[in-house]
C-alpha positions as a LaTeX table, in Angstrom:
\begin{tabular}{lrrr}
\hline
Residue & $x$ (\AA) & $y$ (\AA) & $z$ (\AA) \\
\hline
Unk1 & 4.33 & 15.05 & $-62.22$ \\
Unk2 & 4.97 & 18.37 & $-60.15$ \\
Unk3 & 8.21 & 18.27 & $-58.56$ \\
Unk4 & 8.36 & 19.70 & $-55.12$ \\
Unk5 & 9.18 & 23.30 & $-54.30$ \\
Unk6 & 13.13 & 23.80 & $-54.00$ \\
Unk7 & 13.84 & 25.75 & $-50.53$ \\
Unk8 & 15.61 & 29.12 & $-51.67$ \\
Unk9 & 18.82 & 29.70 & $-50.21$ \\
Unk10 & 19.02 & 33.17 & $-47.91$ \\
Unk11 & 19.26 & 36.20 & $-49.08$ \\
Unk12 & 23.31 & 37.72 & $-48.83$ \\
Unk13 & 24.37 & 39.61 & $-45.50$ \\
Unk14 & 27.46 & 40.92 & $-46.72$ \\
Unk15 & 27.58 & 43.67 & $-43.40$ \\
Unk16 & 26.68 & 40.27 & $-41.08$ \\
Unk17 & 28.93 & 38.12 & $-42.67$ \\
Unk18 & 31.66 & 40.87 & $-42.41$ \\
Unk19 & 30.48 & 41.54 & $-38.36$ \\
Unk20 & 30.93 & 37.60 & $-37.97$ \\
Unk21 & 34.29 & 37.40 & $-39.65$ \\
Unk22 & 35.54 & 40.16 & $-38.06$ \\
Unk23 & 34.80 & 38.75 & $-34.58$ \\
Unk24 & 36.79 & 35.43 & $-35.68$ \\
Unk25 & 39.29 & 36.95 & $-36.85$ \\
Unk26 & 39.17 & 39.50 & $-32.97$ \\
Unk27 & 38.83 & 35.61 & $-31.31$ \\
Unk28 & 41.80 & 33.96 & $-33.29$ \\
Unk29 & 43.87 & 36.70 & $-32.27$ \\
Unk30 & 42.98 & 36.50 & $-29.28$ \\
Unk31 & 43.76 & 32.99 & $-28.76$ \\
Unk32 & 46.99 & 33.32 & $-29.95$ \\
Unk33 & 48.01 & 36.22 & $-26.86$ \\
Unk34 & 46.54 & 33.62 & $-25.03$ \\
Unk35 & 49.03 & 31.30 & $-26.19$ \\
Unk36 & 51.86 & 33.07 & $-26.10$ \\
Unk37 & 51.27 & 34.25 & $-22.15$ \\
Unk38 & 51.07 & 30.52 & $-21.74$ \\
Unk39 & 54.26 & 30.11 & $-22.99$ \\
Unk40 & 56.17 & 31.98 & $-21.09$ \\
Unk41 & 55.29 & 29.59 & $-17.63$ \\
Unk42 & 54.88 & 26.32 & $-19.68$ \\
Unk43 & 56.80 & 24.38 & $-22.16$ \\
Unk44 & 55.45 & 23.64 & $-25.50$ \\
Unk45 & 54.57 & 19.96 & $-25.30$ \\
Unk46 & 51.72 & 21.43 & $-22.00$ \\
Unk47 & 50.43 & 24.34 & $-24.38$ \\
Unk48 & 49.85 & 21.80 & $-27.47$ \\
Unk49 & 47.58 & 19.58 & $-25.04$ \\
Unk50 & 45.67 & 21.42 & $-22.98$ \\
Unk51 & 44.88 & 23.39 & $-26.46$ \\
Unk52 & 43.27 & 20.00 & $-27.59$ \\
Unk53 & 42.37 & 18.63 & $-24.20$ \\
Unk54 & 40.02 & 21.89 & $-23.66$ \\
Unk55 & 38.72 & 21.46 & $-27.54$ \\
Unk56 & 37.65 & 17.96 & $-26.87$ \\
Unk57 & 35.96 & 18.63 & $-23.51$ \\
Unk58 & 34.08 & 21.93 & $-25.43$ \\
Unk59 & 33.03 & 19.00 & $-27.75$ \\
Unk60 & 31.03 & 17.03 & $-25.07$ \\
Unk61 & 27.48 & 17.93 & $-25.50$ \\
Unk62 & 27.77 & 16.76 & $-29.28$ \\
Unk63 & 29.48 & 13.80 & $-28.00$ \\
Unk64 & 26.76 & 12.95 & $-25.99$ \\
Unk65 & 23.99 & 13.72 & $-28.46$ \\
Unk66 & 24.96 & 11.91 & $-31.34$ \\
Unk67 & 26.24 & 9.05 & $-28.79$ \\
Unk68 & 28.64 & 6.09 & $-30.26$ \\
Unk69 & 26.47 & 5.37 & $-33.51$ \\
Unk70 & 26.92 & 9.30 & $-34.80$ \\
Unk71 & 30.94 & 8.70 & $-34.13$ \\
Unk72 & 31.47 & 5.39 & $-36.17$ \\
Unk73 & 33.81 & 6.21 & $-38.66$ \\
Unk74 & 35.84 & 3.47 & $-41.63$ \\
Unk75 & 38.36 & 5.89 & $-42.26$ \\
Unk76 & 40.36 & 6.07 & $-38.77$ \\
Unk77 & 43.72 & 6.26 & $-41.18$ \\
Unk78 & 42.62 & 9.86 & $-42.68$ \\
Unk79 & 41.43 & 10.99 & $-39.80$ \\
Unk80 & 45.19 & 10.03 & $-38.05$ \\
Unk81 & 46.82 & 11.71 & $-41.25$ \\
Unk82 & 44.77 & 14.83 & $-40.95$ \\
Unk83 & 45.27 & 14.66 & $-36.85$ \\
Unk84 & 49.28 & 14.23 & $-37.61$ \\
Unk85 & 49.03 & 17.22 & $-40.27$ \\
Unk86 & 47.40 & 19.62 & $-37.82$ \\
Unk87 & 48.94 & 18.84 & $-34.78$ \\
Unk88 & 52.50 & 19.36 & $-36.06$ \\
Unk89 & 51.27 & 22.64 & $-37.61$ \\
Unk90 & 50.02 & 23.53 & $-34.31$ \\
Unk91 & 53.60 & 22.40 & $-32.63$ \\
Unk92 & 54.93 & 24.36 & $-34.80$ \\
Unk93 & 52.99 & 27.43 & $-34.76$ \\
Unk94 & 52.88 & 27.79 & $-30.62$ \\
Unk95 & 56.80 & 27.50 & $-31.06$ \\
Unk96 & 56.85 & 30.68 & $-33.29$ \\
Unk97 & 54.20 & 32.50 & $-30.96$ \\
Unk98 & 56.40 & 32.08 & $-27.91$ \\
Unk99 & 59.87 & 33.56 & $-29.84$ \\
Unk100 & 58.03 & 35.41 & $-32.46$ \\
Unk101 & 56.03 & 39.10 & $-32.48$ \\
Unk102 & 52.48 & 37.64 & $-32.61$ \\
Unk103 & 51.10 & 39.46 & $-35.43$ \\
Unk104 & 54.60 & 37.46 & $-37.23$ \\
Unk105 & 53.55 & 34.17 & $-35.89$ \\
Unk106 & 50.20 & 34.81 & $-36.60$ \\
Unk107 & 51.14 & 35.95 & $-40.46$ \\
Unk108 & 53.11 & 33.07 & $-40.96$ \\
Unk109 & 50.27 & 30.62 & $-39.77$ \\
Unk110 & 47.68 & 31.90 & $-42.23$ \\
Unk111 & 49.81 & 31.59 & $-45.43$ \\
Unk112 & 48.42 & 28.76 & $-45.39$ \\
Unk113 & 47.02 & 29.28 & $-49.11$ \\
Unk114 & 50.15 & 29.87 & $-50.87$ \\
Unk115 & 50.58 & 26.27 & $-50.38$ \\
Unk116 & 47.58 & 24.58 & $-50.91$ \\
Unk117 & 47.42 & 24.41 & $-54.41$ \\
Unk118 & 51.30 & 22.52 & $-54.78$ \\
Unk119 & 50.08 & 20.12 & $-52.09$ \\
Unk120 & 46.66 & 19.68 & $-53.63$ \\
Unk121 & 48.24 & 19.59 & $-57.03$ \\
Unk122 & 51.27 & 16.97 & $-56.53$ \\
Unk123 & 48.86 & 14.86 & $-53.64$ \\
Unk124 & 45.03 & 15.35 & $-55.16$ \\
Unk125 & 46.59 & 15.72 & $-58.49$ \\
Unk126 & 44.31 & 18.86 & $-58.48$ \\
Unk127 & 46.07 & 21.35 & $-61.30$ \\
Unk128 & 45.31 & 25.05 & $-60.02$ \\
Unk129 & 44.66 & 28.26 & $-62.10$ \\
Unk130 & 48.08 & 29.47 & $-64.00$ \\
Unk131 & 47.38 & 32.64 & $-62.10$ \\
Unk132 & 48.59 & 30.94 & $-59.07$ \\
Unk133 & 51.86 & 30.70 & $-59.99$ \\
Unk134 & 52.92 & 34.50 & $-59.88$ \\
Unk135 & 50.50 & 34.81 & $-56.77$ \\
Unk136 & 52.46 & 31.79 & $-54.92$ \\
Unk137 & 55.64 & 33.70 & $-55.78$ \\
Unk138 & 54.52 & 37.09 & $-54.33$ \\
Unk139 & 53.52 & 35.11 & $-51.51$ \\
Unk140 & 56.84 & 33.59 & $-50.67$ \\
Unk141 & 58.77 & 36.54 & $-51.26$ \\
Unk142 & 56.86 & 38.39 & $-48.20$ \\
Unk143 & 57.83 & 35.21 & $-46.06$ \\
Unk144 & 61.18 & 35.73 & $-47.36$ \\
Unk145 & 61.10 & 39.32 & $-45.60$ \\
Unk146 & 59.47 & 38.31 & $-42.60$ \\
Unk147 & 62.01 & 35.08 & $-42.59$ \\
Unk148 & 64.92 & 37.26 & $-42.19$ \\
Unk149 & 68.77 & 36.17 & $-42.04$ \\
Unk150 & 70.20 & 37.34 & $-38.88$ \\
Unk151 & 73.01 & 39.82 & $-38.11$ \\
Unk152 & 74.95 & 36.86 & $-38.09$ \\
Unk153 & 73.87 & 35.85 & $-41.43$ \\
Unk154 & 71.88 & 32.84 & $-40.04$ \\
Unk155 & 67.96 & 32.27 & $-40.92$ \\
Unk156 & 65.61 & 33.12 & $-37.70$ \\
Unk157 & 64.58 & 29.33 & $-37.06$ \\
Unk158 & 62.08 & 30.78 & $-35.17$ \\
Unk159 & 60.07 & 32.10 & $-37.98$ \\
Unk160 & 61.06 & 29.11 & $-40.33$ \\
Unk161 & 59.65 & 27.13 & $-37.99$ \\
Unk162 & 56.44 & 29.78 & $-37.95$ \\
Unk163 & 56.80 & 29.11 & $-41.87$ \\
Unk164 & 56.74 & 25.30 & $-41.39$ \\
Unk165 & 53.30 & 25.90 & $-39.37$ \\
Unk166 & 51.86 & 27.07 & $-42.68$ \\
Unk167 & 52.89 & 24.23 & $-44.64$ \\
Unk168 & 52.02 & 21.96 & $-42.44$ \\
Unk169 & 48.31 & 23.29 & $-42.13$ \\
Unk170 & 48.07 & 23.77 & $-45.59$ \\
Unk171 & 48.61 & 19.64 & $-45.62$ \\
Unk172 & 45.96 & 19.42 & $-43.28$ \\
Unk173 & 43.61 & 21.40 & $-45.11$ \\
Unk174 & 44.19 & 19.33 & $-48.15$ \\
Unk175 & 44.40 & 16.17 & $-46.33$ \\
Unk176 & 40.36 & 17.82 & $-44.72$ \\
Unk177 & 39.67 & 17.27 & $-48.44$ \\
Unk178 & 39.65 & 14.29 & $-48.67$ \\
Unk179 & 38.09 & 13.41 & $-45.73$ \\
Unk180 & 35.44 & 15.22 & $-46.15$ \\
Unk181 & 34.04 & 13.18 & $-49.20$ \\
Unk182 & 33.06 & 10.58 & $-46.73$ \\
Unk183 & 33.02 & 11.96 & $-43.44$ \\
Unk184 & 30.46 & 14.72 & $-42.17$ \\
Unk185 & 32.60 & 18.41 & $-40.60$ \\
Unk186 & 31.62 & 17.53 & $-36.85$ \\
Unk187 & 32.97 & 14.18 & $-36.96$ \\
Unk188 & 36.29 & 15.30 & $-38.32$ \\
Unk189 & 36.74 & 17.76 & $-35.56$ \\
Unk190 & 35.59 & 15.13 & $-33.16$ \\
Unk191 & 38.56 & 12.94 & $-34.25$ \\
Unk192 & 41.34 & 15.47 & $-34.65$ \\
Unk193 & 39.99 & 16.53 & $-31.06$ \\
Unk194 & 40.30 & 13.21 & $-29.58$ \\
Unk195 & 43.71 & 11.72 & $-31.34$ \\
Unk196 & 45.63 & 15.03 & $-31.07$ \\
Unk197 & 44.68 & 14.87 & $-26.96$ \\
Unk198 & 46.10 & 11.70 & $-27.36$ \\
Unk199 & 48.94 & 12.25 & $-29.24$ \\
Unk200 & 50.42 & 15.24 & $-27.62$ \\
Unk201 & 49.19 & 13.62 & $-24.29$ \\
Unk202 & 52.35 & 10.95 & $-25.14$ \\
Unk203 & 55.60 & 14.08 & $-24.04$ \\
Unk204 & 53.99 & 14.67 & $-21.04$ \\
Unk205 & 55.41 & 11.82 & $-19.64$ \\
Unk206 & 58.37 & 13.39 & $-19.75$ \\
Unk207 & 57.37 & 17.21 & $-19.91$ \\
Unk208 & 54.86 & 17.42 & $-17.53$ \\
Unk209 & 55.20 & 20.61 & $-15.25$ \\
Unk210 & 52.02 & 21.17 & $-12.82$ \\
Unk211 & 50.81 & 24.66 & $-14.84$ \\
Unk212 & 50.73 & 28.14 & $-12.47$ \\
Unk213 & 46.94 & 28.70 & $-11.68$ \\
Unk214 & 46.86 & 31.55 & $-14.10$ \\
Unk215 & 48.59 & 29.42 & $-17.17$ \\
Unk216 & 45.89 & 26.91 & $-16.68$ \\
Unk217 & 42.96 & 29.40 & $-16.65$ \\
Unk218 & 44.65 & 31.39 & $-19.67$ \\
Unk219 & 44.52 & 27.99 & $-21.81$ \\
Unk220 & 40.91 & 27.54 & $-20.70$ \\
Unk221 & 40.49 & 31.11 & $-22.20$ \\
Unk222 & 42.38 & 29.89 & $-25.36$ \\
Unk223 & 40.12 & 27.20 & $-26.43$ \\
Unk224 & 36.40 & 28.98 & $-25.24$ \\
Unk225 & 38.12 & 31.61 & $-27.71$ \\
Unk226 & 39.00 & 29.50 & $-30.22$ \\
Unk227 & 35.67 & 28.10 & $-30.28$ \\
Unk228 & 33.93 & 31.38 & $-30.61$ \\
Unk229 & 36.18 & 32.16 & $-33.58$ \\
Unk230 & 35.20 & 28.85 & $-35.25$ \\
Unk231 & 31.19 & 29.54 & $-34.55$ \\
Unk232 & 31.59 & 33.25 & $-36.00$ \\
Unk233 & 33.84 & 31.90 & $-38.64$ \\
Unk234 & 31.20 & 29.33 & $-39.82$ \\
Unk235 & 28.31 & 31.64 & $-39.60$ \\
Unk236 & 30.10 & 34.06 & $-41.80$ \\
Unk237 & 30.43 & 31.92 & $-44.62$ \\
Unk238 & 26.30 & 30.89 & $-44.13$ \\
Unk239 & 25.78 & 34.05 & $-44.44$ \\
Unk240 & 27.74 & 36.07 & $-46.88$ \\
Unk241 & 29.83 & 34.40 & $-49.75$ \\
Unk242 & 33.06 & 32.73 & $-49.03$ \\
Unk243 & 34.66 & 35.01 & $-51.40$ \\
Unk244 & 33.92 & 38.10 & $-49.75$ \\
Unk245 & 34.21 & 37.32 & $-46.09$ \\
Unk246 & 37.25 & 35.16 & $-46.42$ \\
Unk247 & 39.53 & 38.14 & $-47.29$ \\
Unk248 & 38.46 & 39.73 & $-43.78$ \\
Unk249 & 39.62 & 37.00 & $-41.42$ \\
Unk250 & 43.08 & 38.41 & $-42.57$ \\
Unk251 & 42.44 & 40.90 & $-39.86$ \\
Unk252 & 43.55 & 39.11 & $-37.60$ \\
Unk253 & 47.06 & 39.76 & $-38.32$ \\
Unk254 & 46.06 & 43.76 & $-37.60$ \\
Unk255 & 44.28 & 42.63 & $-34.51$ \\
Unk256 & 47.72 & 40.62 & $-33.48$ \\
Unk257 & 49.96 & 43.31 & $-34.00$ \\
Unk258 & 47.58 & 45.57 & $-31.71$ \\
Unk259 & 47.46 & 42.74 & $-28.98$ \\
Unk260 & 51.46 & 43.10 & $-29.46$ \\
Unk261 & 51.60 & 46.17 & $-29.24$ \\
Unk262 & 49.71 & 46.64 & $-26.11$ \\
Unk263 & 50.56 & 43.79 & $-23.98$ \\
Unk264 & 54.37 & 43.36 & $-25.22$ \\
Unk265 & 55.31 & 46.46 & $-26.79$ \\
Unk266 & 56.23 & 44.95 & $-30.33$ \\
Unk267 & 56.51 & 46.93 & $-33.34$ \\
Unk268 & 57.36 & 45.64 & $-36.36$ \\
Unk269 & 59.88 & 46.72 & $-38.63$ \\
Unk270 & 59.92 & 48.06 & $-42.13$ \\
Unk271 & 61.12 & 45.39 & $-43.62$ \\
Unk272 & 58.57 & 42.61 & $-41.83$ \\
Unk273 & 55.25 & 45.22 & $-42.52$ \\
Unk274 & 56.33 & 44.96 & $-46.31$ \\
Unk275 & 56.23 & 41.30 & $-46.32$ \\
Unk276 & 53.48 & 41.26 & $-44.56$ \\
Unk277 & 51.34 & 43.37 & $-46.94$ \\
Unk278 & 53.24 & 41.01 & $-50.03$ \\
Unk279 & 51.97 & 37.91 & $-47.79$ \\
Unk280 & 48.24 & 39.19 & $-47.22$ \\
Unk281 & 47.71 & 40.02 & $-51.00$ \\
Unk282 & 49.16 & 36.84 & $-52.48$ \\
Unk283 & 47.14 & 34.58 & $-49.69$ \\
Unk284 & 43.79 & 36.88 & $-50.20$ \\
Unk285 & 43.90 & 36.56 & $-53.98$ \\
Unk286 & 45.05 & 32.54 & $-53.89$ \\
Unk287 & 42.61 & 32.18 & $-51.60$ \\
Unk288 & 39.92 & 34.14 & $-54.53$ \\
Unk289 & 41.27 & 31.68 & $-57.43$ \\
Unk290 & 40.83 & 28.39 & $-55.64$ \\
Unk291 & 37.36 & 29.46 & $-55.00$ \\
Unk292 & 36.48 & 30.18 & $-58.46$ \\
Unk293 & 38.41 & 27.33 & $-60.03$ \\
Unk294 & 35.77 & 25.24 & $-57.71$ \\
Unk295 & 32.92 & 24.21 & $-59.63$ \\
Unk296 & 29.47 & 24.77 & $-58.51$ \\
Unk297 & 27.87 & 21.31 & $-57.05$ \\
Unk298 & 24.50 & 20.70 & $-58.37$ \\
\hline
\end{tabular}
């Protein structure tokens, strides 16, 4: 019996995929200037929902295309840990952009990879490469640098707390992994979407400020950004191997630090670029080992 013709999978774009990436990474960046001129007019617990309220509304046409039958779901208690993982990471992370340079805040954000393979290894019971190990500690010695003790010996909580963003997305990334087995990747934004509105929709009943005309159009900016940066992101890894491409959404820190640079006049110092490169290298090459300790689905 002849089996049917397999479809071949498309050809490599390696100078697409890199365009693509390049232009998340320019969006991300973006987003987070975005944030951080928020900031400065409205208090956290605001920033943290309209950033989800103006995902979820982006999220409408789906919505209504795939209607109530494409948004059943039997695994509401992932979704809520996944939901709790990322919006705390996102707390987190808007708190560092509005105290921190925003190429830092951004840095600290996207190490990320250092610590997916502990949380995948003591929650998934997922054992990573041994190569990780020296990697991981590379890692966290360039957030050591960046997570500076003070003049007056005491830690800058404000990049801790940009640290703590890292972790905690790194949870949610893990925590993605598991939902994912059952659940398709539209659906899971869907729900993060809709409970982190939700959720973060609870302290404005105490922190609600009316936002200054410009704040509010500045978040709407924020999340048509941020959803640009996801489209570009995705079509870079259709088109180009994850491998390859992934490494180049690390631009974004260089994008940050130019966004800095012009719109606040920040320039890092020695001590922060050298734990930034340490940082970079550690994630870029984490990042390489998880995807070749993956095996290849049939």
């Amino acid at each position: 019996m002849a089996h049917p013709p397999q479809t071949a999978l498309p050809p490599d774009d390696l100078r697409l995929g890199a365009l693509y990436a390049l232009g998340a990474a320019a969006s991300f960046a973006m987003v987070g200037a975005c944030i951080k001129t928020a900031s400065a007019t409205m208090p956290n617990e605001m920033v943290v929902f309209m950033r989800n309220a103006v995902a979820l509304v982006a999220l409408l046409p789906w919505i209504l295309r795939v209607r109530v039958r494409g948004l059943a779901t039997r695994h509401l208690g992932g979704h809520l840990l996944r939901a709790g993982f990322g919006l705390a990471a996102m707390y987190c992370f808007f708190h560092a952009l509005h105290h921190l340079h925003l190429a830092e805040a951004v840095l600290l954000n996207y190490s990320a990879p250092l610590f997916i393979p502990v949380i995948a290894w003591l929650w998934l019971r997922e054992v990573p490469p041994l190569v990780i190990l020296p990697v991981s500690v590379f890692g966290f010695c360039g957030i050591a640098l960046i997570v500076d003790p003070a003049s007056a010996g005491l830690l800058r909580w404000p990049a801790l707390i940009g640290a703590l963003s890292g972790v905690l997305a790194a949870a949610a990334m893990v925590s993605i992994r598991r939902v994912s087995r059952t659940e398709t990747t539209p659906r899971i934004v869907f729900y993060f979407s809709l409970l982190s509105t939700l959720i973060s929709g609870v302290p404005l009943l105490w922190a609600w400020e009316r936002p200054e005309t410009s704040a509010f159009w500045v978040m709407v900016g924020a999340g048509v950004l941020a959803l640009v940066g996801q489209l570009c992101l995705t079509r870079a890894y259709s088109v180009a191997p994850a491998a390859r491409v992934g490494a180049i959404t690390y631009s974004s820190v260089v994008f940050a630090a130019l966004l800095g640079w012009a719109l606040w006049g920040e320039t890092p110092g020695v001590q922060a670029m050298g734990g930034a490169v340490l940082v970079v290298a550690a994630c870029i090459l984490a990042s390489w080992q998880q995807k070749r300790a993956t095996p290849a689905r049939a």
